[in-house]
C-alpha positions as CSV (number, residue, x, y, z in Angstrom):
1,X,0.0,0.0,0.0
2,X,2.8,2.6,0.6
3,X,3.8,2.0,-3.0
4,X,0.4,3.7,-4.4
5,X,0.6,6.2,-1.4
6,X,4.3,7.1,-2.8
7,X,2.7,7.5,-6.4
8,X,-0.5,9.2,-5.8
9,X,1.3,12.3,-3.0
10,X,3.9,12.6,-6.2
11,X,1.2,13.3,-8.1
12,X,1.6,10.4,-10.5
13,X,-1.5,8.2,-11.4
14,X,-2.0,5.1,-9.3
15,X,-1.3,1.7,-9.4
16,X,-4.4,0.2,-11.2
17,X,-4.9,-3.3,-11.7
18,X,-2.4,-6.1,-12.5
19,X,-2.9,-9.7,-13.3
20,X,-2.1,-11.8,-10.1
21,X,0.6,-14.6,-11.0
22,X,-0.1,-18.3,-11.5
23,X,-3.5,-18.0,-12.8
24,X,-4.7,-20.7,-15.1
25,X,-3.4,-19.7,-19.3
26,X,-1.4,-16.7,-18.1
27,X,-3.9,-13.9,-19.6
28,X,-6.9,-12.1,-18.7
29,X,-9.9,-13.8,-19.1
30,X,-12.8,-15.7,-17.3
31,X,-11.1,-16.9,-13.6
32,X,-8.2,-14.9,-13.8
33,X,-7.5,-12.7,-10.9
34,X,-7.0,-9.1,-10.5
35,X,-4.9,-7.0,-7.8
36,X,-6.6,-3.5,-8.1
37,X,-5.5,-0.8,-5.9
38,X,-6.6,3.0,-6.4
39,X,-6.7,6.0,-4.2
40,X,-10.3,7.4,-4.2
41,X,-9.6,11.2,-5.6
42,X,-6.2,10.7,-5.1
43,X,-6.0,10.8,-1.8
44,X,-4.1,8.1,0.3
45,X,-6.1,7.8,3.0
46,X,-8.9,6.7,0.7
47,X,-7.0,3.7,-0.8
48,X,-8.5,0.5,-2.6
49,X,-6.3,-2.4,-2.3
50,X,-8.6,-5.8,-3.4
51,X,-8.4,-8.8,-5.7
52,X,-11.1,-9.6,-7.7
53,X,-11.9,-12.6,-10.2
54,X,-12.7,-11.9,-14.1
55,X,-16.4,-13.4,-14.0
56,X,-16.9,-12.4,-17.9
57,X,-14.8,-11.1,-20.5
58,X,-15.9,-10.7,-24.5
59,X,-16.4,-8.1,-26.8
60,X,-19.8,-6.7,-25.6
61,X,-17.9,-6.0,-22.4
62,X,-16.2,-7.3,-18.7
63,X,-17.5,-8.1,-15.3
64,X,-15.1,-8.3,-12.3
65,X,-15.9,-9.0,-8.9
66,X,-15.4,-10.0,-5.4
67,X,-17.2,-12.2,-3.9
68,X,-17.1,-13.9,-0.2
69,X,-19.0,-16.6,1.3
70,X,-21.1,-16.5,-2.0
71,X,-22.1,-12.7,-2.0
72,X,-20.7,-10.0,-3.9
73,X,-18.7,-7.7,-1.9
74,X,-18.3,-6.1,-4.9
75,X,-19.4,-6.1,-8.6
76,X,-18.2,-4.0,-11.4
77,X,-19.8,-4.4,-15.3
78,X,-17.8,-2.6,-17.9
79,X,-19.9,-2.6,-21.1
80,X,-18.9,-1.5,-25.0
81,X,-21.2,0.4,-26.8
């Protein structure tokens, strides 16, 4: 986390997402795993820092989330228009 910190206070954009290692075919697509970290209007004491599964990924769009237990902690759906 102090790594984004570092970034955001020198004004530089932050970390964004990155594709966890060992995931099944090396790429992103359906089951991979994200590590997304952002600082909510760039501010550090407002910092993201969660992994989050690829549930669908084609060319009418993506949906990550996070789920535990079986709920959705969190679910975001990216669509192309």
């Amino acid at each position: 986390m102090a790594t984004a910190a570092r970034r955001v206070g020198a004004g530089l954009a932050p970390a964004g997402p990155h594709l966890v290692p060992g995931d099944p075919g090396g790429g992103v697509g359906p089951g991979a795993q994200l590590h997304i970290t952002e600082a909510l209007g760039r501010d550090p004491g407002r910092l993201i820092d969660i992994r989050v599964r690829v549930e669908e990924l084609g060319a009418a769009g993506a949906i990550i989330a996070k789920r535990v237990a079986g709920t959705h902690l969190v679910r975001l759906e990216n669509e192309e228009s």
